[in-house]
C-alpha positions as CSV (number, residue, x, y, z in Angstrom):
1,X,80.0,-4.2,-1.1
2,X,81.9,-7.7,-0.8
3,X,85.3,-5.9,-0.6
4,X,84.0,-3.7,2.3
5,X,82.6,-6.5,4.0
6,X,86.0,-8.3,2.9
7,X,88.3,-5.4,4.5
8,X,86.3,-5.3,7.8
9,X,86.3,-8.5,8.4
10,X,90.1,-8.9,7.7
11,X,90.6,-5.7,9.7
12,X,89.6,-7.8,13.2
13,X,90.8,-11.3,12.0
14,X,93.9,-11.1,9.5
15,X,92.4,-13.5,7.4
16,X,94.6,-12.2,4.0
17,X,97.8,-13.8,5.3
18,X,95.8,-17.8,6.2
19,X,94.3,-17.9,2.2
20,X,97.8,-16.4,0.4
21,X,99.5,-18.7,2.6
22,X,97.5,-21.6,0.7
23,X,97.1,-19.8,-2.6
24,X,100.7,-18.7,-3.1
25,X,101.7,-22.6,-2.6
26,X,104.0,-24.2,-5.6
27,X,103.1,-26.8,-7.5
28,X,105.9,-29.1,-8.2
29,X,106.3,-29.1,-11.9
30,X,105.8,-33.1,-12.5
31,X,102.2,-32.6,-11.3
32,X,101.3,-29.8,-13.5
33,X,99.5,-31.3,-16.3
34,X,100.1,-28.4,-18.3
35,X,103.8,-29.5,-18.7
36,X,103.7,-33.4,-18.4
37,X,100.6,-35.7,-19.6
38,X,101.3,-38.0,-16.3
39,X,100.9,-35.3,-13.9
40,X,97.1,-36.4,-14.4
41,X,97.4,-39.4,-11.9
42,X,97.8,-36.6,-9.6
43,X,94.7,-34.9,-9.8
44,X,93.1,-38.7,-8.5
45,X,93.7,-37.0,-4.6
46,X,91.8,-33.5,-5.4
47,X,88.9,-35.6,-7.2
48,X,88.3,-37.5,-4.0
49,X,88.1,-34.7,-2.3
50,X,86.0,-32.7,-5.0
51,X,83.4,-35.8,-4.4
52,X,83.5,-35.7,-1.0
53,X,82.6,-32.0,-0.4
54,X,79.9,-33.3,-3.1
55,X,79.1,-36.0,-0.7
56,X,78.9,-33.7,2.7
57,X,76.8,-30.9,0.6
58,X,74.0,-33.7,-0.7
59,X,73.6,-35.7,2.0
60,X,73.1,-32.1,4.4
61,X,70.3,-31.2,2.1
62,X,68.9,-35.0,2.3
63,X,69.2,-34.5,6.0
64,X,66.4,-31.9,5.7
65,X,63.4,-34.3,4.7
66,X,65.3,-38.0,5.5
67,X,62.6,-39.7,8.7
68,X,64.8,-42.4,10.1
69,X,62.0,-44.6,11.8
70,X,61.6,-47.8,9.8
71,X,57.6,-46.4,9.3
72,X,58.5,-43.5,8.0
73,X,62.2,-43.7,6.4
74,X,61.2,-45.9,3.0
75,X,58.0,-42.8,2.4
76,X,60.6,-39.6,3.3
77,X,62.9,-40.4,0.7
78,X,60.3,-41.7,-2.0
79,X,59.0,-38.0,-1.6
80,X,62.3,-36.3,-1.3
81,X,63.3,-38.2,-4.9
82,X,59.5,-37.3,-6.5
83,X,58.2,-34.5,-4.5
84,X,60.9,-32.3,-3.3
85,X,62.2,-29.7,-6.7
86,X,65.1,-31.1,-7.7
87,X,65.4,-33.6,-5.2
88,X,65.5,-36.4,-7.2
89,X,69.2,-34.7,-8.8
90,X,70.8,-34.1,-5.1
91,X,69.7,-37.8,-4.0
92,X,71.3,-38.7,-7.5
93,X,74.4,-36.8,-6.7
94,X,74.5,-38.4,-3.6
95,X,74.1,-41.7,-4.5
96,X,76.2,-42.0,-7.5
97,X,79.0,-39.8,-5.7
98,X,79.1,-42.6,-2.9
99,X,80.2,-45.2,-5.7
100,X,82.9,-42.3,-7.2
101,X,84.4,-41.2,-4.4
102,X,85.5,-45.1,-4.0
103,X,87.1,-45.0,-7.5
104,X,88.6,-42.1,-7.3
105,X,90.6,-42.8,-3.9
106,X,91.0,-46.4,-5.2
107,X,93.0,-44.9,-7.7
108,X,94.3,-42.0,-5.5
109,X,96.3,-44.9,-3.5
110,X,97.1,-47.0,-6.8
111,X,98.9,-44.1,-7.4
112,X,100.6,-43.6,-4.2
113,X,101.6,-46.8,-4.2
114,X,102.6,-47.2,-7.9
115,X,104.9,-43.8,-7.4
116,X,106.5,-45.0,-4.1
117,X,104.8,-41.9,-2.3
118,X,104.2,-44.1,1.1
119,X,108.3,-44.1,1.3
120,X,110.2,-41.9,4.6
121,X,108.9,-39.9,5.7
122,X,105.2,-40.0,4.5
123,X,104.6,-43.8,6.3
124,X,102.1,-41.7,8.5
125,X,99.8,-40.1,5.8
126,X,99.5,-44.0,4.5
127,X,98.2,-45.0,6.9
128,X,95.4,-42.5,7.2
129,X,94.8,-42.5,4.0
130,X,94.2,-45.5,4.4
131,X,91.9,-45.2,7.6
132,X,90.2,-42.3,5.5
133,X,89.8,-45.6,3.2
134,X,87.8,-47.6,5.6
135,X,86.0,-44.7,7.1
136,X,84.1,-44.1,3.2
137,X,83.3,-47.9,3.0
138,X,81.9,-47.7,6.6
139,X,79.9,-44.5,5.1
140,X,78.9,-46.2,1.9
141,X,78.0,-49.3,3.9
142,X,75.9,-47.5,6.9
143,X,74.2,-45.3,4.0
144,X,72.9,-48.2,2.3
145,X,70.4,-48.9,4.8
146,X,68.8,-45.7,5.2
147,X,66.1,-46.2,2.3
148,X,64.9,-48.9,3.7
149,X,63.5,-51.1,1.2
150,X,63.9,-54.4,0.6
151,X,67.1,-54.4,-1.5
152,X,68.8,-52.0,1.6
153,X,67.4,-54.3,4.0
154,X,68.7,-57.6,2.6
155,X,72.0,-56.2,1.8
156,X,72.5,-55.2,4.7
157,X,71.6,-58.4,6.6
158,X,74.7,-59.8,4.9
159,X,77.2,-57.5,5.4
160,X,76.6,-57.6,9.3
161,X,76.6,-61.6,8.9
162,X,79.7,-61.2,7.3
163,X,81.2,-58.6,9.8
164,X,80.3,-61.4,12.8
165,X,82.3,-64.0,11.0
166,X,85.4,-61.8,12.6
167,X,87.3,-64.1,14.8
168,X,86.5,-62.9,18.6
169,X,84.7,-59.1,17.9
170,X,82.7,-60.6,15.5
171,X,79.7,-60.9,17.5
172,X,79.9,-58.2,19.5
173,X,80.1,-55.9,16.0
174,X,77.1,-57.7,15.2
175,X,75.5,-56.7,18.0
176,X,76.5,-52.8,18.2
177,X,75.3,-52.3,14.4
178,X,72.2,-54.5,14.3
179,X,71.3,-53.6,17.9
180,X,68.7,-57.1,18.4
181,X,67.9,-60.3,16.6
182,X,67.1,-59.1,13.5
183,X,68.0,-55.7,11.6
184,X,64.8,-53.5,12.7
185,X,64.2,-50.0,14.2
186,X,67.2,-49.7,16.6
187,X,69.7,-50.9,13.2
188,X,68.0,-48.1,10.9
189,X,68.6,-45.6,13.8
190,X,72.1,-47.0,14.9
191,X,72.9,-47.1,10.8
192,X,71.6,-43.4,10.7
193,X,73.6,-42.0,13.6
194,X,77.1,-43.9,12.6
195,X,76.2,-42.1,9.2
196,X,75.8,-39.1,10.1
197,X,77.8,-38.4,13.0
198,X,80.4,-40.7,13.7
199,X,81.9,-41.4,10.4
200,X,81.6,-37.8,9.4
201,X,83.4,-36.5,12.4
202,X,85.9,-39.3,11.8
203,X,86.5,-38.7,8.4
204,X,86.8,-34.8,8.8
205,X,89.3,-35.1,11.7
206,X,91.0,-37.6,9.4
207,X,91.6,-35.2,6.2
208,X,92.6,-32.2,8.5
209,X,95.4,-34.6,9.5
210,X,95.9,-35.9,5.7
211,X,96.2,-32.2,4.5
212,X,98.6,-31.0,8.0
213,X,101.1,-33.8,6.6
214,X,100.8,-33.2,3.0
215,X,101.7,-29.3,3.6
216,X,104.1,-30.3,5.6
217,X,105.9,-32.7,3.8
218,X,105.3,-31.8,0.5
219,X,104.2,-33.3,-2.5
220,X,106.2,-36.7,-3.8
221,X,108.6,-36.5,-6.7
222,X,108.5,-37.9,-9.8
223,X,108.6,-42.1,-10.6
């Protein structure tokens, strides 16, 4: 049945020659960790990634029962994480994948670094990897808000006192997060959308870019 559906569908859209194009790629020897114990510093990259598709997939399904109005968004996710079957595991997963999918590229660019692999001609996928960098602390920041309790809502009250300290933007950053005076129903809704929307679309237009120049250029060599 799936290879029928398969065949029709690659009748009208050659699709056979896009995924053998990716699957028939070599993998340089030095990061096979079949053959050498090191190539595992390698793998950091495809973990990030791995936790990020993690990342994307959980925070969809949150998506589904998330409220966010400051009445509402502390009560939607206490009965997403004790009401909702299994809900309590995909906030988990989301959660704890924010913290390891800053490990894992924190390592992913010790790596880089360590290896030489920002040298010519790969100065460009530096720097957005390390704009991809920035874009999952702005994600891991902006998320923390949306429970809305009191540990969210102090924390972030000092990250956007420390984001005004900026010389000359600092204020006006202030000001397009926290939206008022105090952090209150237009932060939790400007947090929500930069979460959601924003950062997501950055950081998707970001890896398409990261992956474009990593075909094309090619994995680095050895130390």
């Amino acid at each position: 049945m799936f290879k029928a559906i398969y065949n029709w569908i690659d009748e009208r859209l050659d699709i056979t020659p896009m995924w053998r194009d990716i699957a028939d790629h070599e993998v340089p020897e030095h990061v096979n960790p079949a053959h050498h114990f090191s190539a595992f510093v390698y793998c950091f990259g495809g973990l990030t990634f791995f936790f990020t598709v993690i990342q994307i997939l959980s925070g969809m399904f949150l998506t589904m029962y998330y409220v966010p109005d400051i009445q509402n968004a502390y009560y939607s996710v206490d009965y997403l994480q004790h009401q909702v079957a299994f809900g309590g595991i995909v906030r988990g997963l989301h959660h704890w994948g924010a913290s390891l999918v800053i490990v894992m590229m924190f390592l992913h660019a010790l790596r880089v670094f360590f290896t030489g692999s920002y040298k010519h001609p790969r100065e460009m996928n530096w720097v957005v990897g390390m704009l991809l960098f920035f874009v999952m602390l702005g994600l891991g920041f902006t998320g923390y808000l949306l429970p809305w309790d009191n540990k969210a809502y102090f924390a972030t009250k000092v990250g956007i006192e420390i984001a005004s300290t900026i010389p000359w933007i600092g204020d006006d950053i202030k000001m397009l997060l926290q939206g008022g005076d105090t952090p209150g129903a237009v932060t939790l809704a400007r947090f929500f959308a930069i979460h959601v929307f924003f950062l997501p679309g950055a950081l998707l237009t970001l890896l398409a870019v990261h992956f474009y120049m990593i075909r094309k250029q090619g994995i680095s060599g050895p130390l």
